[in-house]
mmCIF file of the N, C-alpha and C atoms, coordinates in Angstrom:
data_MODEL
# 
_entry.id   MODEL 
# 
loop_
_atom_site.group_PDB 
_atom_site.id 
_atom_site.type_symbol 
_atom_site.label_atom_id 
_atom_site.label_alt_id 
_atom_site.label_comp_id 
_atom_site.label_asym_id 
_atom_site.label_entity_id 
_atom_site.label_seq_id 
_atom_site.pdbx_PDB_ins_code 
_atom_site.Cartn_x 
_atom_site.Cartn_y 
_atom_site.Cartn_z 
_atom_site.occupancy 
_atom_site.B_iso_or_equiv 
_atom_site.pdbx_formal_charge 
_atom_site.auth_seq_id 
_atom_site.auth_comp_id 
_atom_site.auth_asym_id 
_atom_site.auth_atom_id 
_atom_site.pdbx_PDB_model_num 
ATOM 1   N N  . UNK A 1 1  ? -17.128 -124.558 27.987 1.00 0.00 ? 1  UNK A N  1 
ATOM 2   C CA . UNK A 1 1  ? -18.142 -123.534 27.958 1.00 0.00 ? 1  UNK A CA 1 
ATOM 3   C C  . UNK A 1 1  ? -17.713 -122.386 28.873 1.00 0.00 ? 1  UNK A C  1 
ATOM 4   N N  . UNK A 1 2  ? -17.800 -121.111 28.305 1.00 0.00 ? 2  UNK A N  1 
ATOM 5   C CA . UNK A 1 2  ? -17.643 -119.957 28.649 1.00 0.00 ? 2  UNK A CA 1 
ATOM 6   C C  . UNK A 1 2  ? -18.379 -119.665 29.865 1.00 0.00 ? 2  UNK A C  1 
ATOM 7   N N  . UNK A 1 3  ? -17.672 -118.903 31.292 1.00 0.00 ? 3  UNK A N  1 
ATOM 8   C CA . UNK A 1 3  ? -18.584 -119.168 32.698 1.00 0.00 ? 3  UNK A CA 1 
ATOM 9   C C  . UNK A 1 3  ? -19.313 -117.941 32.423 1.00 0.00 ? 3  UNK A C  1 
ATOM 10  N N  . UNK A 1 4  ? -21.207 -117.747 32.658 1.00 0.00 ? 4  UNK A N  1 
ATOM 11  C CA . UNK A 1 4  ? -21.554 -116.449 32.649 1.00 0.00 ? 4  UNK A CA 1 
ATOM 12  C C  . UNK A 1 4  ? -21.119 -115.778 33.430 1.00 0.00 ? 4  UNK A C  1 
ATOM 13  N N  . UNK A 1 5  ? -20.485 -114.258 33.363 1.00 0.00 ? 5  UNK A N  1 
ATOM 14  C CA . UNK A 1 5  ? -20.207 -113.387 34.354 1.00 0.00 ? 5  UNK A CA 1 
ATOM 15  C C  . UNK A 1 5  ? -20.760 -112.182 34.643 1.00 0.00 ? 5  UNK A C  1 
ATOM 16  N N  . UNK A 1 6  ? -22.577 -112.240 33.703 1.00 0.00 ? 6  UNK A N  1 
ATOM 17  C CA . UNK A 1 6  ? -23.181 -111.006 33.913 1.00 0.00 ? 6  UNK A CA 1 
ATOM 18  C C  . UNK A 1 6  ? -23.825 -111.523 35.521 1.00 0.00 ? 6  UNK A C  1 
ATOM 19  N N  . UNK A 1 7  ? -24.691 -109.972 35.312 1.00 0.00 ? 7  UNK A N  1 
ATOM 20  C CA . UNK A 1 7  ? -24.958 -110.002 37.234 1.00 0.00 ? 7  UNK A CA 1 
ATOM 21  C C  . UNK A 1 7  ? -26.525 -109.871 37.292 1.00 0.00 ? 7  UNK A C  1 
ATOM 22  N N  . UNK A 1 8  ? -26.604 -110.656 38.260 1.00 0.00 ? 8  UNK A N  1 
ATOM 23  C CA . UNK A 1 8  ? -27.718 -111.092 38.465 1.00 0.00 ? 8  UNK A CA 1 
ATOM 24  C C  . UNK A 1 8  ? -28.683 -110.121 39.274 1.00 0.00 ? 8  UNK A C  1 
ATOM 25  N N  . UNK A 1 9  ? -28.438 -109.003 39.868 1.00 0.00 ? 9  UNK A N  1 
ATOM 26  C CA . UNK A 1 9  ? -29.283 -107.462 40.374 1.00 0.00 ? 9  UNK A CA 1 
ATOM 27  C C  . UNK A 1 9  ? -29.517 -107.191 38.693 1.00 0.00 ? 9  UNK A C  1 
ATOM 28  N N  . UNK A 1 10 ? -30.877 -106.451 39.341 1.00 0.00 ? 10 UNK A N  1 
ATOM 29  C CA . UNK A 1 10 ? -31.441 -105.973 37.822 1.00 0.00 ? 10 UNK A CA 1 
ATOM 30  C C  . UNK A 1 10 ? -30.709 -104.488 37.604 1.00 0.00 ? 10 UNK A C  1 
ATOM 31  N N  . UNK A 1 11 ? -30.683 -103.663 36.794 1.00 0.00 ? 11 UNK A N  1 
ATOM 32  C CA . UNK A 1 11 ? -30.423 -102.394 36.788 1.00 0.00 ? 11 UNK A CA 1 
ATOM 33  C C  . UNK A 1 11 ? -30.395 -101.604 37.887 1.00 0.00 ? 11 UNK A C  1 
ATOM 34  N N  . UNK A 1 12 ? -31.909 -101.321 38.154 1.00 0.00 ? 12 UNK A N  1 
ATOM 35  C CA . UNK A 1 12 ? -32.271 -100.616 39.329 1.00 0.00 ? 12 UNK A CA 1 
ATOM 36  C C  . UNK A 1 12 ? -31.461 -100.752 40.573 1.00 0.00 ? 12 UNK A C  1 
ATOM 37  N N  . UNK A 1 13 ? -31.155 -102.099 40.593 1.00 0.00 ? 13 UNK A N  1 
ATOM 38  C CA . UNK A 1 13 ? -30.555 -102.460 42.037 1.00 0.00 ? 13 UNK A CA 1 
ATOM 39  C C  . UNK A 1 13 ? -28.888 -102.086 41.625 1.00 0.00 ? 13 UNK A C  1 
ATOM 40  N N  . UNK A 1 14 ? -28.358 -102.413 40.803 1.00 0.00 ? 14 UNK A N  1 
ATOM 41  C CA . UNK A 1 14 ? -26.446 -101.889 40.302 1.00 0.00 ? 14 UNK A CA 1 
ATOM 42  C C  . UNK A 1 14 ? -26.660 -100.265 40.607 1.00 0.00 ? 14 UNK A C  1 
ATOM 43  N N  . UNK A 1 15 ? -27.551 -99.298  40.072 1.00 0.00 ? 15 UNK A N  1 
ATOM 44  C CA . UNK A 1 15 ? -27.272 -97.966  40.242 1.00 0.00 ? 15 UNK A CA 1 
ATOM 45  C C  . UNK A 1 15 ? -27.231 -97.518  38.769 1.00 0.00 ? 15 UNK A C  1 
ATOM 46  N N  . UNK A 1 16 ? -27.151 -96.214  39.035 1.00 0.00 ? 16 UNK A N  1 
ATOM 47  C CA . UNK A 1 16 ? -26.879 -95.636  37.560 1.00 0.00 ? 16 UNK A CA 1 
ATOM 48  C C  . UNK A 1 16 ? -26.197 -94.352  37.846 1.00 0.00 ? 16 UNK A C  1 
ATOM 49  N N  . UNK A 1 17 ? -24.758 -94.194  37.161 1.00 0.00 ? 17 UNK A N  1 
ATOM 50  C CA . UNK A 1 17 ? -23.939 -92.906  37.391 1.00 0.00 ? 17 UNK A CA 1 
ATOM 51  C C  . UNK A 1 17 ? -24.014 -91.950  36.223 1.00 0.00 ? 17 UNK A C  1 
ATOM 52  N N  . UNK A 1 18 ? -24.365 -90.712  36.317 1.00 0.00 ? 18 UNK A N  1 
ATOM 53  C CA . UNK A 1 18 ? -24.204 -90.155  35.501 1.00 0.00 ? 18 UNK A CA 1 
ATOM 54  C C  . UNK A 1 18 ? -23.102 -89.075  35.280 1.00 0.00 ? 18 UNK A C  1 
ATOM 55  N N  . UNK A 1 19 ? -22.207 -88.889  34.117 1.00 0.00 ? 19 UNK A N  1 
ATOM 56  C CA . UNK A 1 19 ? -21.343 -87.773  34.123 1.00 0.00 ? 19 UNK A CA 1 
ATOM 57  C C  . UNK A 1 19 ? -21.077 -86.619  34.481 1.00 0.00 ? 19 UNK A C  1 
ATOM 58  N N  . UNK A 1 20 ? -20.437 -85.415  34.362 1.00 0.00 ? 20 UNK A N  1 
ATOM 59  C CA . UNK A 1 20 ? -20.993 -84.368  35.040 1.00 0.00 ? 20 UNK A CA 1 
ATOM 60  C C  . UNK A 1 20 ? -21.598 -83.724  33.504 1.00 0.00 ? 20 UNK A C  1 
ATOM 61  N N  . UNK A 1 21 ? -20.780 -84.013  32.541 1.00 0.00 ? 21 UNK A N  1 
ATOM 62  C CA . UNK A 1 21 ? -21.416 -83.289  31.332 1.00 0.00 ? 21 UNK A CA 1 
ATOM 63  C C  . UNK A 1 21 ? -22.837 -83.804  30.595 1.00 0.00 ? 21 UNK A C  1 
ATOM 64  N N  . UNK A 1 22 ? -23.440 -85.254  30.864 1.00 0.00 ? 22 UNK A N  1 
ATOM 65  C CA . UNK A 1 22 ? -24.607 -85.673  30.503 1.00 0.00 ? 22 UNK A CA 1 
ATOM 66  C C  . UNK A 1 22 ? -25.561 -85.008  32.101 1.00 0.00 ? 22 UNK A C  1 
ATOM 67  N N  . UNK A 1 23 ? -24.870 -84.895  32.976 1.00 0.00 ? 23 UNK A N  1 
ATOM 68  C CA . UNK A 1 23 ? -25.918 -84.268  34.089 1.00 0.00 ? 23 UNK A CA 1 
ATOM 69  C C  . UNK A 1 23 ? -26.233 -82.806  33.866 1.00 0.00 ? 23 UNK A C  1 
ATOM 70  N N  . UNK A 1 24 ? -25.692 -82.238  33.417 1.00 0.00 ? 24 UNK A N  1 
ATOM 71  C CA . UNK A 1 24 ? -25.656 -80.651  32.805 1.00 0.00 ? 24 UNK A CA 1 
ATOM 72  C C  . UNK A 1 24 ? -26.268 -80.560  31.836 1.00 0.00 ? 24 UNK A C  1 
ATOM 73  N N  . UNK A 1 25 ? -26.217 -81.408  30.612 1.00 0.00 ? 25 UNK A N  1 
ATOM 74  C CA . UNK A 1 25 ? -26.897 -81.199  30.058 1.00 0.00 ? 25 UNK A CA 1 
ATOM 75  C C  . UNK A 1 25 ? -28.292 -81.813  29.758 1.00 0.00 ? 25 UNK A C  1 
ATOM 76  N N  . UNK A 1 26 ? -28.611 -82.605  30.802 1.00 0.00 ? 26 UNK A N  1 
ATOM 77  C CA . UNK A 1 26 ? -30.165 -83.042  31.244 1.00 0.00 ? 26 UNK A CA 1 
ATOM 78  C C  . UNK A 1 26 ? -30.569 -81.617  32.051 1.00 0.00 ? 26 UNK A C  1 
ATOM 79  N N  . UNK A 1 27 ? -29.769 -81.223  33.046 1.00 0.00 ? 27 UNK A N  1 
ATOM 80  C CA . UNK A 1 27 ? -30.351 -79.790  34.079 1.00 0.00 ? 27 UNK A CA 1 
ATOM 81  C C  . UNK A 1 27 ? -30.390 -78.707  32.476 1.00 0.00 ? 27 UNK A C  1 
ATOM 82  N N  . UNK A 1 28 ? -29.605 -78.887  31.975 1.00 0.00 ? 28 UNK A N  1 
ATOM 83  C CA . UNK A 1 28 ? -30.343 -77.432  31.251 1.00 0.00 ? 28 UNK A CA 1 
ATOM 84  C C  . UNK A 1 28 ? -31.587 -77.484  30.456 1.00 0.00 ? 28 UNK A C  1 
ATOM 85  N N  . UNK A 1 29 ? -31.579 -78.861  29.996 1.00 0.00 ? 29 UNK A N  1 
ATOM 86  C CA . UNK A 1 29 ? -33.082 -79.010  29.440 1.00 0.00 ? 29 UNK A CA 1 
ATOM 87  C C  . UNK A 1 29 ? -34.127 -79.095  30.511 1.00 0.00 ? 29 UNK A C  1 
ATOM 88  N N  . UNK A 1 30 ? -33.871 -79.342  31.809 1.00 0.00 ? 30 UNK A N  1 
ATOM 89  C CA . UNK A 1 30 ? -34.681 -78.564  32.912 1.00 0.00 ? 30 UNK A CA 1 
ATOM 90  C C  . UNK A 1 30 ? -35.280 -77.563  32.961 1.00 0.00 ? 30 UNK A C  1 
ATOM 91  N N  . UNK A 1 31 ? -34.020 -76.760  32.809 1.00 0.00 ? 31 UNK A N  1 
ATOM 92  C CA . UNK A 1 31 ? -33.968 -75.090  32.675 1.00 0.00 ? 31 UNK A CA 1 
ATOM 93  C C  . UNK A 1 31 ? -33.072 -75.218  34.090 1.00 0.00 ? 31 UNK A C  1 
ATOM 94  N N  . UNK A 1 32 ? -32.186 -75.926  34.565 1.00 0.00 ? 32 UNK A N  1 
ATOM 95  C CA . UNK A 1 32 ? -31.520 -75.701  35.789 1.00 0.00 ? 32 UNK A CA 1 
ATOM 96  C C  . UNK A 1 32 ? -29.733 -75.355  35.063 1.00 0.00 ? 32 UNK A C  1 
ATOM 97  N N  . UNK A 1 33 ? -29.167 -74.355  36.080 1.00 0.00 ? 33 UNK A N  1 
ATOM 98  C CA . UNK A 1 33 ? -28.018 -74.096  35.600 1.00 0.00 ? 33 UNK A CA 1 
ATOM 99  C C  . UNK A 1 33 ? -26.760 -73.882  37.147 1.00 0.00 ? 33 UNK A C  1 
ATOM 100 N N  . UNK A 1 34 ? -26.020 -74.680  36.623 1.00 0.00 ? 34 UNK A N  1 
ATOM 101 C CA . UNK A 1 34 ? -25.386 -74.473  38.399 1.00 0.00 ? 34 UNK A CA 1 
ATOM 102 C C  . UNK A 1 34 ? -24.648 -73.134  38.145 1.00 0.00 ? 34 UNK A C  1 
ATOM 103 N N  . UNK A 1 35 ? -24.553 -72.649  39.928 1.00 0.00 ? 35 UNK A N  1 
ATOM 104 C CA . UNK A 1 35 ? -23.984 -71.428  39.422 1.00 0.00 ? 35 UNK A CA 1 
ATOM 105 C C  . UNK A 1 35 ? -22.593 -71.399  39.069 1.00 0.00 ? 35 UNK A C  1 
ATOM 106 N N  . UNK A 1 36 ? -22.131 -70.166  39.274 1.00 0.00 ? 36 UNK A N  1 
ATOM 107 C CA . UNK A 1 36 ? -20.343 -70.371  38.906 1.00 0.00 ? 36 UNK A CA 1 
ATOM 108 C C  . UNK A 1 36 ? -19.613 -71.151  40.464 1.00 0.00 ? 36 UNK A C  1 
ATOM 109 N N  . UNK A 1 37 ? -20.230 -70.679  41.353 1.00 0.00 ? 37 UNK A N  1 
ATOM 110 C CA . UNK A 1 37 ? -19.735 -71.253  43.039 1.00 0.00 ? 37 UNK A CA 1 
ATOM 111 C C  . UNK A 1 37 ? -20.136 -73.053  43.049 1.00 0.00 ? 37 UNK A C  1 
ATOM 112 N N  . UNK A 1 38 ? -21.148 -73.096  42.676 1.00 0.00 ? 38 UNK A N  1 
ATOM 113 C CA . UNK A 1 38 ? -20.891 -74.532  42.455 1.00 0.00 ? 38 UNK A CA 1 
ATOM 114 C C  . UNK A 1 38 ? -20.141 -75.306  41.527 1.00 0.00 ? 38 UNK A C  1 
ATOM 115 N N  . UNK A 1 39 ? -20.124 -74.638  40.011 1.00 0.00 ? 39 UNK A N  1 
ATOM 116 C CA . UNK A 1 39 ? -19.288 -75.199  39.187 1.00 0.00 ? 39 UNK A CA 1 
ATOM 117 C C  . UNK A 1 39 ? -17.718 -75.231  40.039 1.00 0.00 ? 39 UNK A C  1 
ATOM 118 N N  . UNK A 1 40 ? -17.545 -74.675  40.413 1.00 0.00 ? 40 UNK A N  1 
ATOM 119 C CA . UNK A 1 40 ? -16.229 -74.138  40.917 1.00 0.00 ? 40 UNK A CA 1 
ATOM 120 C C  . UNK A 1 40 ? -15.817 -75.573  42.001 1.00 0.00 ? 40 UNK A C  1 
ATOM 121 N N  . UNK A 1 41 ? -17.003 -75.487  43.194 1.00 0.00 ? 41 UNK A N  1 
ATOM 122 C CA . UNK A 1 41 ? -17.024 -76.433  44.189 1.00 0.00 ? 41 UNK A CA 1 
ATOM 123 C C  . UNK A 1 41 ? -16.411 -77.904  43.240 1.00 0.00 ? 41 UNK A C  1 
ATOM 124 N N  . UNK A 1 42 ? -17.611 -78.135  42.148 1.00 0.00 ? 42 UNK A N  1 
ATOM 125 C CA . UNK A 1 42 ? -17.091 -79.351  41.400 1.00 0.00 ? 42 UNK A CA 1 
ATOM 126 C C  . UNK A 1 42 ? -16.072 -79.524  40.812 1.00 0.00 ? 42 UNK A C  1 
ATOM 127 N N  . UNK A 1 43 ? -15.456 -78.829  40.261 1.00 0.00 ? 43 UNK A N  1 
ATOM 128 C CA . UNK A 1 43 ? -14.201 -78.841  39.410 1.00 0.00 ? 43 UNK A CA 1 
ATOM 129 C C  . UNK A 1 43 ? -12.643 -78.843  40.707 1.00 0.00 ? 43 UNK A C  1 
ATOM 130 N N  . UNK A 1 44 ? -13.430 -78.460  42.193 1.00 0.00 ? 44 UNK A N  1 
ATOM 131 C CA . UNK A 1 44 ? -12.456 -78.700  43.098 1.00 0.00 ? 44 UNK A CA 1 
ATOM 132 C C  . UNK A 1 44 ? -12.358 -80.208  43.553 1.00 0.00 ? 44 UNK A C  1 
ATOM 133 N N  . UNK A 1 45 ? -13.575 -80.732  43.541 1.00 0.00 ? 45 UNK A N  1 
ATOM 134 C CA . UNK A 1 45 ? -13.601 -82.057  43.949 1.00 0.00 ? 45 UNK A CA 1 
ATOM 135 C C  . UNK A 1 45 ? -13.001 -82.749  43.305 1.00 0.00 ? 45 UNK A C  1 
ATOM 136 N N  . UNK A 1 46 ? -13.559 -82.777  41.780 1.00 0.00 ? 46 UNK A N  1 
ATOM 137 C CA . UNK A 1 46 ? -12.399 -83.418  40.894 1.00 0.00 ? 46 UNK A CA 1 
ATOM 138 C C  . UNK A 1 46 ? -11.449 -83.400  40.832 1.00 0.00 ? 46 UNK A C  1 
ATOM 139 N N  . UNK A 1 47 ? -10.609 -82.423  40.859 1.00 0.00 ? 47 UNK A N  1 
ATOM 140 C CA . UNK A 1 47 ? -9.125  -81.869  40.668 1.00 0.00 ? 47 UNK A CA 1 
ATOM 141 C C  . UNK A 1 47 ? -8.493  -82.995  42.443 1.00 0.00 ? 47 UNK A C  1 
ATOM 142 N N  . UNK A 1 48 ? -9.118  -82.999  43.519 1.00 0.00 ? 48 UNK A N  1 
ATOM 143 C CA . UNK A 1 48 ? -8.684  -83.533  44.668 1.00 0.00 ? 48 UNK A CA 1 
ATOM 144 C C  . UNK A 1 48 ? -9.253  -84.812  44.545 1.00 0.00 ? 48 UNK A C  1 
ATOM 145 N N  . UNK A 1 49 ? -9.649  -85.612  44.027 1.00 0.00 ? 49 UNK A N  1 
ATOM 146 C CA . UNK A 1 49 ? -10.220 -86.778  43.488 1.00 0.00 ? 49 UNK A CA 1 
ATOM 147 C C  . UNK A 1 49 ? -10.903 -87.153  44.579 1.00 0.00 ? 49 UNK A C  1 
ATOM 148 N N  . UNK A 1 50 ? -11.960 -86.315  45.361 1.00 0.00 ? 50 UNK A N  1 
ATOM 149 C CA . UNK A 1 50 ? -13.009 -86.576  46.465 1.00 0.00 ? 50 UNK A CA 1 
ATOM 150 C C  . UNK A 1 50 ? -13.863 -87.510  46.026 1.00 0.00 ? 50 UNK A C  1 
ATOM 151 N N  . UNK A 1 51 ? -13.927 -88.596  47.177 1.00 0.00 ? 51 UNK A N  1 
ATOM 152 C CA . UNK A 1 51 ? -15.071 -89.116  46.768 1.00 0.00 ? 51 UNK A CA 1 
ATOM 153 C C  . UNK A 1 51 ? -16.438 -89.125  47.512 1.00 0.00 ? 51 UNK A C  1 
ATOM 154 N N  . UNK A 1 52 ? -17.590 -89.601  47.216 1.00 0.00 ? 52 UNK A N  1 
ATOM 155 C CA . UNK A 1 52 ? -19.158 -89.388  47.009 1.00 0.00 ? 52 UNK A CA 1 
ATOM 156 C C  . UNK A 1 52 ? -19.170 -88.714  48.561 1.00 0.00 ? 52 UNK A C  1 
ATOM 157 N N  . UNK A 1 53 ? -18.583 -88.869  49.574 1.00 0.00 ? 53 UNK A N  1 
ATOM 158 C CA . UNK A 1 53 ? -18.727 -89.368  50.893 1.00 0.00 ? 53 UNK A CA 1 
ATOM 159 C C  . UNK A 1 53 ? -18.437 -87.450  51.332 1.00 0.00 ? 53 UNK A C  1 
ATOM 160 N N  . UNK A 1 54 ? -17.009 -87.339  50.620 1.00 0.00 ? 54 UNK A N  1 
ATOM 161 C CA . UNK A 1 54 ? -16.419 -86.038  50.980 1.00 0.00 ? 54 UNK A CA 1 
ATOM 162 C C  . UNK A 1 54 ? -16.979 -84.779  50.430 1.00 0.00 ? 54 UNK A C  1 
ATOM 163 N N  . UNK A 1 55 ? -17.517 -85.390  48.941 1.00 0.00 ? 55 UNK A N  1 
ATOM 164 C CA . UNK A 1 55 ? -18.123 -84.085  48.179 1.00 0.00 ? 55 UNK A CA 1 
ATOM 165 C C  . UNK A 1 55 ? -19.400 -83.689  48.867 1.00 0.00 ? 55 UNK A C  1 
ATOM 166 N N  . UNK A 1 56 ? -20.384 -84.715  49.282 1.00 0.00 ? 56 UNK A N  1 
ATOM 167 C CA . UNK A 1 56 ? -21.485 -84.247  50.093 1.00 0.00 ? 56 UNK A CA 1 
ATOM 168 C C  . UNK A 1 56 ? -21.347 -83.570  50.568 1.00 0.00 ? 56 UNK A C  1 
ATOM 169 N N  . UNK A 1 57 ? -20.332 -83.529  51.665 1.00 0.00 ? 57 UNK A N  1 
ATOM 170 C CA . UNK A 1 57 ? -20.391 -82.961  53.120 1.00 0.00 ? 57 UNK A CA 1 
ATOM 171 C C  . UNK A 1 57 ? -19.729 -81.464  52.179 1.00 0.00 ? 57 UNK A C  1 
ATOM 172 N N  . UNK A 1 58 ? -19.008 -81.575  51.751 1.00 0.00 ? 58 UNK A N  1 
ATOM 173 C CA . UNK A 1 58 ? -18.515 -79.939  51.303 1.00 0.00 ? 58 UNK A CA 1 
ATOM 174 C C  . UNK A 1 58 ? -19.698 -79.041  50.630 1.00 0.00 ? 58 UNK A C  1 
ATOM 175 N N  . UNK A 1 59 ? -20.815 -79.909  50.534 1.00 0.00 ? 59 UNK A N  1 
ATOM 176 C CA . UNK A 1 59 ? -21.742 -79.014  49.822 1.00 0.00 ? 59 UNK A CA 1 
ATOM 177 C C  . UNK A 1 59 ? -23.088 -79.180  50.689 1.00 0.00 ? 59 UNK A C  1 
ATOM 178 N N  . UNK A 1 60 ? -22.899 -79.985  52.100 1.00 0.00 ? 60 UNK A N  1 
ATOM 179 C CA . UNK A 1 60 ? -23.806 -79.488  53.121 1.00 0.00 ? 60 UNK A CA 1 
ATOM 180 C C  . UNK A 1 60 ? -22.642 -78.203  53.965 1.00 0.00 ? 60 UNK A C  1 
ATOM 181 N N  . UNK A 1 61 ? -21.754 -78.538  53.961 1.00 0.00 ? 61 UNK A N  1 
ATOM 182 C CA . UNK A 1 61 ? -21.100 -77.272  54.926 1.00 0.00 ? 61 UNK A CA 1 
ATOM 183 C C  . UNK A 1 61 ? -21.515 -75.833  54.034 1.00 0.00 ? 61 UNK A C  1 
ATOM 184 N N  . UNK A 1 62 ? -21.232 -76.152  52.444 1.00 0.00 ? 62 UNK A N  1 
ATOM 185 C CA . UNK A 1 62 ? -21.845 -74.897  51.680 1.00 0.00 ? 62 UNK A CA 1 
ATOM 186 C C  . UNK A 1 62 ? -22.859 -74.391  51.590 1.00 0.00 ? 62 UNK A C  1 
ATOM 187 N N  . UNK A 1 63 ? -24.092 -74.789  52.352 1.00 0.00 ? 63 UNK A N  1 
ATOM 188 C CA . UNK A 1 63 ? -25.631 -74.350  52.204 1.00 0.00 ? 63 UNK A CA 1 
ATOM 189 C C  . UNK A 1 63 ? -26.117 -74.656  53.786 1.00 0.00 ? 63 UNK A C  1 
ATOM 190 N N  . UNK A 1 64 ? -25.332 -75.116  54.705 1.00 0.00 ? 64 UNK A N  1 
ATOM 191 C CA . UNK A 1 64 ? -25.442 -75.219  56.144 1.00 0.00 ? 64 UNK A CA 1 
ATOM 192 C C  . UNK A 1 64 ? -25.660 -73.758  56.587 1.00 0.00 ? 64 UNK A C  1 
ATOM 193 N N  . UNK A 1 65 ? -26.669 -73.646  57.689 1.00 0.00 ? 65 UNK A N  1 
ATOM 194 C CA . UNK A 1 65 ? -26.652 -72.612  58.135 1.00 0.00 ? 65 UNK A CA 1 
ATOM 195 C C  . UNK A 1 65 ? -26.311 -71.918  59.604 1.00 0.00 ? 65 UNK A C  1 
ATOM 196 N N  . UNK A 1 66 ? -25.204 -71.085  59.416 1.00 0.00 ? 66 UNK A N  1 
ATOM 197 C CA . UNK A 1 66 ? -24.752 -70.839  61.190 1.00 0.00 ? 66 UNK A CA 1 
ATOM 198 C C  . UNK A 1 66 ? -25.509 -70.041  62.246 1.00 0.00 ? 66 UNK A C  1 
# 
C-alpha cells in the first residue's frame, strides 16, 4: 500500500502564493494599477532572484521617509 504523502495543515495554514500576472490582474479588477516605478522595482527583483525577505525591505526603503 501506497504511503499517504498529502499534508495534514489545512490550506489556510500551507499559504497561498500568487503570481505576479494573476496578482495584476485581480488589482486591475480592483481598479489598482502599479505604477511604472514599481513595475520596474519588480521586474528588478526578479531579474536578481530576491527573495520575500530582500524585496520588502527595498520597497520599505522606497516609501520610507527621511
Amino acid at each position: 500500500m501506497a504511503s499517504d504523502t498529502r499534508s495534514t495543515k489545512r490550506p489556510a495554514e500551507e499559504g497561498f502564493l500568487l503570481g505576479a500576472e494573476l496578482f495584476e490582474q485581480i488589482s486591475a479588477v480592483e481598479g489598482i494599477e502599479l505604477s511604472d516605478e514599481m513595475r520596474a522595482r519588480a521586474k528588478k527583483a526578479a531579474r536578481l532572484g530576491l527573495s520575500i525577505e530582500p524585496r520588502l525591505e527595498e520597497i520599505k526603503k522606497a516609501y520610507r521617509k527621511t
